[in-house]
Backbone as CSV, one residue per row, in Angstrom:
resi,resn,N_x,N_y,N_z,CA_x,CA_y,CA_z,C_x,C_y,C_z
1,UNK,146.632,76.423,130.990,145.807,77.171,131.938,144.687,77.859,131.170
2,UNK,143.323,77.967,131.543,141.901,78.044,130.976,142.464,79.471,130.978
3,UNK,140.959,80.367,130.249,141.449,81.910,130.774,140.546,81.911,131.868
4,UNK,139.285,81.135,132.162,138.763,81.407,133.665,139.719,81.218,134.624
5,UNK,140.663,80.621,134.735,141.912,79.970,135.606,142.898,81.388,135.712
6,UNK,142.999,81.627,134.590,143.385,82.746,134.667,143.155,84.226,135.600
7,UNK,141.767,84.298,135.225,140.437,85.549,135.789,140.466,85.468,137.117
8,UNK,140.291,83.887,137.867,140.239,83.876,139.189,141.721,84.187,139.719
9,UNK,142.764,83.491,139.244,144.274,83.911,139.690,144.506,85.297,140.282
10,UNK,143.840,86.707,138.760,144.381,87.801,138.755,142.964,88.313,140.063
11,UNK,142.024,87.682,140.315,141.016,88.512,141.143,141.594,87.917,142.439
12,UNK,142.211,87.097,142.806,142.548,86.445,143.984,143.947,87.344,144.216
13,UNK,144.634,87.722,143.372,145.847,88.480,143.253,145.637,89.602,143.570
14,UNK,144.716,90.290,143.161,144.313,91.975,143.157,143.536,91.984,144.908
15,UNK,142.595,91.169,145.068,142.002,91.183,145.984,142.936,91.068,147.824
16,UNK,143.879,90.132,147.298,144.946,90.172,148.375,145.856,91.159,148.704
17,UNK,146.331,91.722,147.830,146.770,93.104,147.586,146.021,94.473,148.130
18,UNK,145.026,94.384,148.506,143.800,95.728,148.976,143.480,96.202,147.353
19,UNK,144.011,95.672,145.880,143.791,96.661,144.688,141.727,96.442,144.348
20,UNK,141.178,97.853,144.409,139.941,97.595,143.841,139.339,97.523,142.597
21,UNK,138.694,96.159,142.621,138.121,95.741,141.392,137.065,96.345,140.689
22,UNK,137.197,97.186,139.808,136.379,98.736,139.544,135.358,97.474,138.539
23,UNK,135.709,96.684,137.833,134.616,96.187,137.420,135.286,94.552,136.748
24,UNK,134.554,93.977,136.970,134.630,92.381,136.985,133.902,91.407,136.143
25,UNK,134.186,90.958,134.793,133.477,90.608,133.998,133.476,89.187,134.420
26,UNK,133.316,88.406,133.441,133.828,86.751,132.964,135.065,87.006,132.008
27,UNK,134.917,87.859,131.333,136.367,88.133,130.552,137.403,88.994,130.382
28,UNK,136.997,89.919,131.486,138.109,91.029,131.525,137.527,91.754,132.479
29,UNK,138.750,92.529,133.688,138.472,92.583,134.682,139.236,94.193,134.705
30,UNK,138.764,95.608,135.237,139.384,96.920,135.298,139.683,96.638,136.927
31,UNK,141.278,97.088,137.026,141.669,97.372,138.242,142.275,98.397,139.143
32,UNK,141.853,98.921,140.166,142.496,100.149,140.320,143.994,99.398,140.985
33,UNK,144.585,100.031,140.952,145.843,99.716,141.454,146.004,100.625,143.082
34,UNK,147.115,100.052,143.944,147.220,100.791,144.656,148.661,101.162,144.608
35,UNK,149.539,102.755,145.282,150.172,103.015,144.779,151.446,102.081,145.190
36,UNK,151.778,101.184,146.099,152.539,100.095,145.974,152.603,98.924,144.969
37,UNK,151.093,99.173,144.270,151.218,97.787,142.974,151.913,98.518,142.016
38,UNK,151.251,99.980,142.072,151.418,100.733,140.857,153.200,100.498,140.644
39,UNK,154.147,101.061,141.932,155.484,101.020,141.789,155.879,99.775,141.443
40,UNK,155.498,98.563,141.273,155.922,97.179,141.563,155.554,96.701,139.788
41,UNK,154.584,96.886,139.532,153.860,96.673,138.189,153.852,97.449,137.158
42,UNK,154.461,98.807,137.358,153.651,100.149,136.163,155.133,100.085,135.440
43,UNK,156.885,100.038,136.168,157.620,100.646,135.440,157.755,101.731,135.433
44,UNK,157.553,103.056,136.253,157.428,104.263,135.899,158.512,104.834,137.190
45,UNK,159.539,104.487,137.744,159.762,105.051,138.543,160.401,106.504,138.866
46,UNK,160.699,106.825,137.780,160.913,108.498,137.361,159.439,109.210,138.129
47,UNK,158.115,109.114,137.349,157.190,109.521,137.855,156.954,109.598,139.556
48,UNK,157.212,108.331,139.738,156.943,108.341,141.317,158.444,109.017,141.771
49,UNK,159.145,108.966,141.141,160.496,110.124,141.696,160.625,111.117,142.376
50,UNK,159.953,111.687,141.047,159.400,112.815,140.636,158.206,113.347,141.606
51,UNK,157.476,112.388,141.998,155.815,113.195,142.439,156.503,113.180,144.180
52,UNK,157.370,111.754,144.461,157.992,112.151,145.907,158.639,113.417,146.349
53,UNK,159.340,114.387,145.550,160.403,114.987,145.161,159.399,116.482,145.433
54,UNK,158.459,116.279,145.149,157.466,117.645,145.216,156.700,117.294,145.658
55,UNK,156.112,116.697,146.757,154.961,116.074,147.170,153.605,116.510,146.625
56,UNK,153.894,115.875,145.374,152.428,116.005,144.359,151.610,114.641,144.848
57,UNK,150.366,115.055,144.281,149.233,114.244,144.674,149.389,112.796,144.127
58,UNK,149.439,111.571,144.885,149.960,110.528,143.789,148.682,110.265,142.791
59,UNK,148.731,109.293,141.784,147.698,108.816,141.154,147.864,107.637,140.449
60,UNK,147.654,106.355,140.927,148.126,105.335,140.543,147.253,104.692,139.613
61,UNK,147.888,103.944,138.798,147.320,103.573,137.620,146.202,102.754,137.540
62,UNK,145.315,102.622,136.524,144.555,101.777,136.361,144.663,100.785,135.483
63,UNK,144.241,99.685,135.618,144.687,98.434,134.636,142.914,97.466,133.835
64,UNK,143.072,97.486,132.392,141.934,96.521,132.116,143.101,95.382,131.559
65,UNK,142.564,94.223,132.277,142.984,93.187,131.266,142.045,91.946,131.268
66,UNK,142.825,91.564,129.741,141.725,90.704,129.171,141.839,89.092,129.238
67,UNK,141.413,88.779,129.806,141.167,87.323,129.434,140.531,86.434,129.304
68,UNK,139.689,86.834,128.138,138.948,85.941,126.881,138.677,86.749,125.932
69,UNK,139.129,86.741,124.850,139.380,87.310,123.432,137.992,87.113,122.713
70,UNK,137.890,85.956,123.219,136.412,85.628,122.036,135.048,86.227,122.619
71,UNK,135.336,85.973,123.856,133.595,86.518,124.287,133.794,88.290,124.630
72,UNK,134.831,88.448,124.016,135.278,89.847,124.055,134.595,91.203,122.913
73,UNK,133.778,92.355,124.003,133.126,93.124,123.457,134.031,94.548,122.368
74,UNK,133.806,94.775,121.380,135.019,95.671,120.405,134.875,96.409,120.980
75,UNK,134.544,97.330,122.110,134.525,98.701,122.508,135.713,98.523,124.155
76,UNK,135.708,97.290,124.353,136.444,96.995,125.777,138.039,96.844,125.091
77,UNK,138.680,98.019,125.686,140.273,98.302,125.215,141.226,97.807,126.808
78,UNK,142.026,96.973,126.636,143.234,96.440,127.427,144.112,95.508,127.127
79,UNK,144.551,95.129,127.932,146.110,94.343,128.354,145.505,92.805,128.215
80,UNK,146.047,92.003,126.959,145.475,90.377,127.024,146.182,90.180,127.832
81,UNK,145.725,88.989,129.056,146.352,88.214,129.831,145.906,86.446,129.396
82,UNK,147.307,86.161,129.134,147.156,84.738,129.240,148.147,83.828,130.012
83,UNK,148.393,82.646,129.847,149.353,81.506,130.233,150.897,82.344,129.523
84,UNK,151.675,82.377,130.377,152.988,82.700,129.326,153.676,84.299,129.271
85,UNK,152.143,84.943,128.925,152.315,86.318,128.898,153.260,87.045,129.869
86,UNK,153.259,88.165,129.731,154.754,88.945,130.112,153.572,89.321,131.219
87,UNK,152.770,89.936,131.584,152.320,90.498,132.543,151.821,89.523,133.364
88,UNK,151.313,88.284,132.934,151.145,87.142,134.127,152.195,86.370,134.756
89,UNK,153.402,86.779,134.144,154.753,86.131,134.873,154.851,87.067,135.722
90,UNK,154.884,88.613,135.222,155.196,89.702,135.826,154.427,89.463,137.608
91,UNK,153.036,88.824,137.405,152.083,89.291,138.744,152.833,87.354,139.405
92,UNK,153.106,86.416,138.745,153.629,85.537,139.112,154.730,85.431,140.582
93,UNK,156.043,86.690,139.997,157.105,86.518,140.207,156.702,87.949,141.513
94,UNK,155.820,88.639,141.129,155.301,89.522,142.404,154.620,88.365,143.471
95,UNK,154.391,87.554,143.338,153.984,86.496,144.595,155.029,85.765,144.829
96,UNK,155.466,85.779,144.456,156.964,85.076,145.116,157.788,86.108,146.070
97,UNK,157.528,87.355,145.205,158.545,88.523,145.906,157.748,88.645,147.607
98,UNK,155.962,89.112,147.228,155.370,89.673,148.234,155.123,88.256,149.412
99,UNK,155.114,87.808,149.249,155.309,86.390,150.152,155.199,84.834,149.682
100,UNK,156.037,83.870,149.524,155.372,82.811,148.753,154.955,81.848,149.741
101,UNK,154.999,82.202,151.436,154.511,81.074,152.265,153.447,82.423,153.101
102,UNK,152.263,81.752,153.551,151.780,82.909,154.337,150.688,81.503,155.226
103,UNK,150.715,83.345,156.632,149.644,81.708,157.851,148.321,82.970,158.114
104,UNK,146.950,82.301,157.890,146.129,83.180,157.899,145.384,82.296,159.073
105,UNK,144.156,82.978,158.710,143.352,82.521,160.175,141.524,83.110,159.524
106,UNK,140.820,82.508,159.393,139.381,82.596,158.979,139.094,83.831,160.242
107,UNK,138.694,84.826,159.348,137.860,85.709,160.206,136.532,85.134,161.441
108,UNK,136.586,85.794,162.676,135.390,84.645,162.963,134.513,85.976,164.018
109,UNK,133.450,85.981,164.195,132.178,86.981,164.475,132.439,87.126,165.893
110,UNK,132.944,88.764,166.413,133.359,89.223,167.867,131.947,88.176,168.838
111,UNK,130.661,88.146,168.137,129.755,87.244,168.780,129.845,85.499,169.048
112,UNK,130.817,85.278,168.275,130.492,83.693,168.532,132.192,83.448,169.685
113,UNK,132.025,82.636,170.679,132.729,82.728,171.572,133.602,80.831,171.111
114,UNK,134.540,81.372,171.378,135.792,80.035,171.696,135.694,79.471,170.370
115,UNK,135.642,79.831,168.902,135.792,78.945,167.633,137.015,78.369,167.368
116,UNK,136.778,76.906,167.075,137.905,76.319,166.826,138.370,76.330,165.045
117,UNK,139.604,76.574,165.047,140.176,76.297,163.573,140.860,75.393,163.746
118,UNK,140.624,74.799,162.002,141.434,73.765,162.000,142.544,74.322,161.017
119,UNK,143.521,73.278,160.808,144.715,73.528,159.953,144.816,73.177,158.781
120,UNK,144.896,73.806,157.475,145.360,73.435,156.205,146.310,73.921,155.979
121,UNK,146.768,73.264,155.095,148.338,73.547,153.777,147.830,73.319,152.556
122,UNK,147.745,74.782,151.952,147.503,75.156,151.040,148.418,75.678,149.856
123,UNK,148.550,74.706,148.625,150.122,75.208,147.812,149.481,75.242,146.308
124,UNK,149.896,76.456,145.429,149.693,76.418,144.397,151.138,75.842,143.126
125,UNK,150.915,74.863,142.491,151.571,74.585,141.626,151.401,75.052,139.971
126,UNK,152.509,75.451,139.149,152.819,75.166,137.983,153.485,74.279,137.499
127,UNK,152.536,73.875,136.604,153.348,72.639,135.846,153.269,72.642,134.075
128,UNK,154.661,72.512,133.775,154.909,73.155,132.185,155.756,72.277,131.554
129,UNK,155.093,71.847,130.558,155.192,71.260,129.834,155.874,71.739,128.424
130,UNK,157.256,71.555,127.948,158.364,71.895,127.177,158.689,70.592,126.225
131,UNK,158.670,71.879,125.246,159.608,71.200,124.194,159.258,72.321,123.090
132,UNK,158.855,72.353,121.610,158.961,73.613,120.516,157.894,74.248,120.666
133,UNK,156.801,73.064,121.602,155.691,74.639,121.909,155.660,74.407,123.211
134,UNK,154.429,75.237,123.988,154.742,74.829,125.379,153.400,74.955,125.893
135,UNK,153.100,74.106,126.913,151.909,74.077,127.771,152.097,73.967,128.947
136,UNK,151.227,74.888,129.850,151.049,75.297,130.944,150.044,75.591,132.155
137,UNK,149.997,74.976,132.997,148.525,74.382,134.068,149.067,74.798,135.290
138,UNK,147.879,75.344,136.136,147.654,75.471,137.257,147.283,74.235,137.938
139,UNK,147.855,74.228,139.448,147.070,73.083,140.045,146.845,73.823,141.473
140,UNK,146.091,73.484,142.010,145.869,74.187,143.591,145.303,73.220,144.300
141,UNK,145.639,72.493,145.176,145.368,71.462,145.966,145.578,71.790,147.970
142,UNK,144.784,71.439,148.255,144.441,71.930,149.802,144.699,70.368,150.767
143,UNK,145.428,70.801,152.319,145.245,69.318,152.763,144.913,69.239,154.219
144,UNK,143.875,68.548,154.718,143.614,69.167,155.835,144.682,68.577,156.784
145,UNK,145.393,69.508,158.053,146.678,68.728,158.528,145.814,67.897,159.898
146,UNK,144.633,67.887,160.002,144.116,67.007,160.828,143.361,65.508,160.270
147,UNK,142.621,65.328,159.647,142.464,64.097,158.527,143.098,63.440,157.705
148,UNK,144.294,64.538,157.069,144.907,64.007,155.416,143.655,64.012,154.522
149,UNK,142.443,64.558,154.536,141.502,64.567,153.618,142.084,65.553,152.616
150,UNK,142.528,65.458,151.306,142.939,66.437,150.207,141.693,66.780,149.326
151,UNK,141.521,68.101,148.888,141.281,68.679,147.862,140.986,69.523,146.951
152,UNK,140.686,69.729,145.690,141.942,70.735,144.903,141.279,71.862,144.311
153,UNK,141.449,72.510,143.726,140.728,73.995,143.365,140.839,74.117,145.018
154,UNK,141.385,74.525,145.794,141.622,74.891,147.175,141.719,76.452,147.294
155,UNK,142.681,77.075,145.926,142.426,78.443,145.554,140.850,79.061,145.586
156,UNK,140.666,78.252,144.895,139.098,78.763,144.427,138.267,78.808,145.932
157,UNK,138.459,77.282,146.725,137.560,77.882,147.681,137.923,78.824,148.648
158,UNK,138.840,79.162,148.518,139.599,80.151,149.639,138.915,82.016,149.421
159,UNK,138.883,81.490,148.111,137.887,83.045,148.107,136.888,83.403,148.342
160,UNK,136.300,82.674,149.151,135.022,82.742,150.207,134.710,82.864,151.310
161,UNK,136.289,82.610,151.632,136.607,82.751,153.386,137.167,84.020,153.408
162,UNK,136.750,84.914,154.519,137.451,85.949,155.256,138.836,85.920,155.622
163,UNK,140.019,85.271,155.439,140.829,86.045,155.830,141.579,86.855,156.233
164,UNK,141.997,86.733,157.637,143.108,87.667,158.553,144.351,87.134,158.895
165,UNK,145.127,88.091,158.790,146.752,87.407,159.064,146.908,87.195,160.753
166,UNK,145.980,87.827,161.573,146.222,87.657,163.268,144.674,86.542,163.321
167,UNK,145.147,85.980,164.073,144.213,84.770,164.712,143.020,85.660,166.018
168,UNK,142.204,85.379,165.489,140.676,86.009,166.394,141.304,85.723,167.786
169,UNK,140.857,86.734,168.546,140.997,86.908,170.155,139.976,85.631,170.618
170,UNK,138.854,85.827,169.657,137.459,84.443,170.692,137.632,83.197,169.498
171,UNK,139.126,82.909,169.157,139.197,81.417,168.425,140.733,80.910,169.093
172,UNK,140.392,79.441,169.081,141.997,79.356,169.024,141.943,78.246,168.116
173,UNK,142.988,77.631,167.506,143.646,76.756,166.645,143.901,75.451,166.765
174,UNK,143.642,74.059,166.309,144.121,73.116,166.611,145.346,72.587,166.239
175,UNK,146.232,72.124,167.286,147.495,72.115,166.716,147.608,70.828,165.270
176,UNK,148.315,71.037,164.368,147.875,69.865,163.292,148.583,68.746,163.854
177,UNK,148.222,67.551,163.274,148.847,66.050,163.405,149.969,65.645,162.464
178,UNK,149.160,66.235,161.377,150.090,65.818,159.899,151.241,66.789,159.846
179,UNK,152.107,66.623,159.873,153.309,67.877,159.309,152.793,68.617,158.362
180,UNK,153.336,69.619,158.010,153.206,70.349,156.882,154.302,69.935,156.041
181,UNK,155.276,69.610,156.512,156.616,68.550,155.462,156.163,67.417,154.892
182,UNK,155.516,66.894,155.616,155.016,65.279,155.021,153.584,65.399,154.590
183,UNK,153.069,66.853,154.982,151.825,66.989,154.157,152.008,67.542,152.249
184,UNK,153.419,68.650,152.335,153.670,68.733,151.162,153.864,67.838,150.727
185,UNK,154.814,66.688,150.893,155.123,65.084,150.390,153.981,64.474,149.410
186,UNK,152.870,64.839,150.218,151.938,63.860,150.176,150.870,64.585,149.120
187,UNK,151.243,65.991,148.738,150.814,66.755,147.953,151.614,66.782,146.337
188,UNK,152.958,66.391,146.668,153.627,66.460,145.440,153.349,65.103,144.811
189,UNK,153.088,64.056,145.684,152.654,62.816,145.036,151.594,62.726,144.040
190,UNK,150.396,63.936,144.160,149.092,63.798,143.890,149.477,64.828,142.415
191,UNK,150.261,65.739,142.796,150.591,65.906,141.107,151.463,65.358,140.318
192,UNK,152.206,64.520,141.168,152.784,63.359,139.961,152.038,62.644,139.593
193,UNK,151.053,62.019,140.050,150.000,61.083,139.926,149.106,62.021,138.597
194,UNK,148.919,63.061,138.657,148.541,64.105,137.216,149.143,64.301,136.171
195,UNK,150.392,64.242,136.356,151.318,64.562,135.192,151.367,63.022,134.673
196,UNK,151.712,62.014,135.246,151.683,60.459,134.843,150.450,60.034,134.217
197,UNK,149.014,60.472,134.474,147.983,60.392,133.752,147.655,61.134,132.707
198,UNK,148.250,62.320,132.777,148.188,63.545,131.117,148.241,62.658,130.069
199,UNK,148.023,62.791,129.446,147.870,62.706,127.965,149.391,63.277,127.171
200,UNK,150.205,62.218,126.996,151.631,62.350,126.841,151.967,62.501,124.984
201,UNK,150.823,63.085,124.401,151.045,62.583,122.857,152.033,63.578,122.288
202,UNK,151.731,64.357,123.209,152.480,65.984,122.421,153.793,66.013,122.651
203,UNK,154.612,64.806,123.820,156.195,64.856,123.249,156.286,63.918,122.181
204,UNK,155.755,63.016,121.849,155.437,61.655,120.651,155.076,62.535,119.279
205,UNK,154.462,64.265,119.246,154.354,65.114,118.004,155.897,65.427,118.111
206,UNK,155.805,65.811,119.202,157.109,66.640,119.152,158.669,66.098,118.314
207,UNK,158.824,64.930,119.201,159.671,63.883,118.231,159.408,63.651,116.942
208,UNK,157.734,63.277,116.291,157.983,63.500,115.020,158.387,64.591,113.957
209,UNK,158.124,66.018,114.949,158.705,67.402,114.078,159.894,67.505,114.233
210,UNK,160.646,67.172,115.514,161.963,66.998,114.930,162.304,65.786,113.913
211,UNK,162.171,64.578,113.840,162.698,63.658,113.159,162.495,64.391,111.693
212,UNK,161.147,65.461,111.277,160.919,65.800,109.881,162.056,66.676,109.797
213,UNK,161.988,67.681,110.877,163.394,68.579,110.898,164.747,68.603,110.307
214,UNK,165.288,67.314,111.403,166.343,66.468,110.878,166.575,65.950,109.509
215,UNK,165.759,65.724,109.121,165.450,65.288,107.694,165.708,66.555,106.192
216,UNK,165.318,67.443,106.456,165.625,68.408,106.059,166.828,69.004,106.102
217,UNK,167.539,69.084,107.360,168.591,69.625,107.954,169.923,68.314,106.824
218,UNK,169.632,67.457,106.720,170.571,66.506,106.411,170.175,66.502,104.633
219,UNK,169.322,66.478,104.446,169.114,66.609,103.157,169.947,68.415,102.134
220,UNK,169.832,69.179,103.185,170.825,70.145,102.587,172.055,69.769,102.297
221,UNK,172.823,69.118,103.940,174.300,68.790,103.689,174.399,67.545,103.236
222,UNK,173.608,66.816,102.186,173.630,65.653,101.819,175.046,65.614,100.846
223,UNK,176.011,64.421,100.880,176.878,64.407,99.980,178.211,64.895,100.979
224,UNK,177.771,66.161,101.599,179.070,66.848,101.822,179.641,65.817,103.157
225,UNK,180.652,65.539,102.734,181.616,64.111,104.039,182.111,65.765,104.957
226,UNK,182.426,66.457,104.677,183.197,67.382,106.131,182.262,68.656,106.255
227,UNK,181.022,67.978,107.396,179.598,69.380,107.671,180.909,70.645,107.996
228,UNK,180.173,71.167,107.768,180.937,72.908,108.502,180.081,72.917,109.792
229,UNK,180.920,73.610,110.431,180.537,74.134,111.628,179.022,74.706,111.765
230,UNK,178.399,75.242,111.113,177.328,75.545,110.934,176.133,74.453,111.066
231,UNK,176.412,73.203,110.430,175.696,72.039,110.458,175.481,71.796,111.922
232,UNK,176.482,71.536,112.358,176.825,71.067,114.005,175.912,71.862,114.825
233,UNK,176.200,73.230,114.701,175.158,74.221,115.306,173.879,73.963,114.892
234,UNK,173.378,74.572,114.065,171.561,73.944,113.431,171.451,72.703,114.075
235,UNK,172.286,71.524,114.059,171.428,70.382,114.622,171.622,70.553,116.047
236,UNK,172.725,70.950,116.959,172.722,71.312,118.536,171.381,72.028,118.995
237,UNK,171.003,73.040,117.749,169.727,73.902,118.537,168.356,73.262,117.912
238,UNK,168.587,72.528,117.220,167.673,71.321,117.142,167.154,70.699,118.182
239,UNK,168.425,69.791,118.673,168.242,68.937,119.733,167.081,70.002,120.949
240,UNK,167.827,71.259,120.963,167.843,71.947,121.999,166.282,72.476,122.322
241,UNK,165.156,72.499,121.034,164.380,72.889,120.561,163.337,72.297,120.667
242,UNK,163.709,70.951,120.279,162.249,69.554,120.492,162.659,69.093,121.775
243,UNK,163.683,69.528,122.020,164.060,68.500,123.828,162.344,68.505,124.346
244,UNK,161.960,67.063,125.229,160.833,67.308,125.847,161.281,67.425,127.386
245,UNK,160.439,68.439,128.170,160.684,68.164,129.856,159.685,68.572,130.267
246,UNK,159.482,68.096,131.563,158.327,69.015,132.598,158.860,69.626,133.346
247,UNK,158.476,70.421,134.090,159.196,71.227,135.273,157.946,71.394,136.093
248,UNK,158.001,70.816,136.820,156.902,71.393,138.136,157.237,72.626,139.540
249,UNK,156.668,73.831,139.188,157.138,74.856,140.323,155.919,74.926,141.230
250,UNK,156.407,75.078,142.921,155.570,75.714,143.399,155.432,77.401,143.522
251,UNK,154.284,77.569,143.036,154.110,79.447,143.253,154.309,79.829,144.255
252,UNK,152.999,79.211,145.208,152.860,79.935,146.779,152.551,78.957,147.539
253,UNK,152.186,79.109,148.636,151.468,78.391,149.544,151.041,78.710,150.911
254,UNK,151.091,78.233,151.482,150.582,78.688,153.367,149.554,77.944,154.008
255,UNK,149.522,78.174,155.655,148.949,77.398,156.255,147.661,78.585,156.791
256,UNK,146.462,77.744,156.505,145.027,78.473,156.801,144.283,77.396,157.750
257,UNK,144.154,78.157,159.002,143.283,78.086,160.162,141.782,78.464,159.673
258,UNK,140.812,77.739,159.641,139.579,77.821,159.555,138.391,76.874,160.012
259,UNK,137.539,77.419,159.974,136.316,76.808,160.789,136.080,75.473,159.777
């Protein structure tokens, strides 16, 4: 995952949330928090205990984090965010908590009368790539449930549309054709069809650092006919170490009504 991939994730994250974006770079972004992120994200729950307990004034935290190191100015102090990191699993596993299916509806102008929306299914995937190091990609793919026309950065364009969780009084909705079951289907195909085209060299390294591994590992207990228990172990967490796998998760997803 890029760190722009990143940048848009955490502004699409903050922005859904009501948290305001006090300032918004290309590489690092200050956020105010609100005091429900703050409890969910900060760790502090003594404080908020505490400030309930005496009804003190709340004051919820503020957050800079960084993601891009290099085009990064020495006077800008925060939180690196990358692929992996403890605080991007952290805002990860908060979208799973705060909803991982949601049905919105394109804002549409009290002036324009009878707008029709149409239906998408919209799902964000991770896909991670394992074995002694690890790599990790976003995919976001959109499908319209009236065409089957797919396509991807669907995240990205979604942050241009207005979004509301109640459907406009002067719109109504077209019912979709495509399932949303057989539209996911037809969505998980298109990232297998990605992962089957990747560039597969890095379990083919991987196997050769273990085979050097192994090599080493056997060259200690060379000679000795009865390994100790110890041998057995080192090479079990061997195996356990270069193993290659993918795992494909979905994050979120939902169905968006729009013009």
């Amino acid at each position: 995952m890029f760190p722009q991939q990143v940048h848009g994730y955490l502004r699409n994250f903050f922005e859904e949330n009501k948290c305001q974006i006090v300032n918004d770079s290309d590489h690092y972004m200050t956020v105010q928090l609100t005091i429900d992120m703050d409890k969910r994200l900060m760790n502090r729950p003594f404080y908020w205990r505490y400030l309930e307990s005496t009804n003190g004034v709340p004051n919820p935290a503020q957050l800079t984090l960084i993601t891009d190191q290099i085009k990064l100015d020495d006077n800008i102090k925060g939180e690196v965010v990358h692929f992996g990191s403890p605080r991007l699993n952290q805002l990860f596993q908060a979208t799973k908590e705060l909803g991982a299916f949601v049905q919105m509806f394109e804002r549409v102008d009290a002036l324009e009368i009878k707008i029709i929306l149409t239906p998408w299914l919209g799902v964000n995937y991770k896909v991670s790539y394992y074995s002694d190091q690890t790599k990790e990609m976003l995919y976001s793919f959109g499908i319209n449930l009236m065409t089957g026309n797919l396509i991807d950065d669907f995240q990205e364009s979604l942050s241009g549309v207005d979004l509301v969780s109640v459907m406009p009084e002067n719109a109504f909705h077209l019912p979709y054709i495509i399932k949303p079951l057989r539209a996911l289907e037809r969505l998980n195909v298109a990232i297998e069809n990605i992962i089957q085209q990747d560039d597969h060299t890095w379990a083919e390294e991987a196997k050769k650092r273990w085979r050097k591994d192994q090599q080493v590992l056997e060259y200690f207990y060379d000679g000795i006919e009865n390994k100790p228990e110890c041998y057995e172990l080192e090479k079990k967490a061997m195996e356990e170490q270069y193993d290659t796998r993918i795992k494909v998760e979905i994050v979120n997803g939902g169905l968006f009504y729009m013009k």
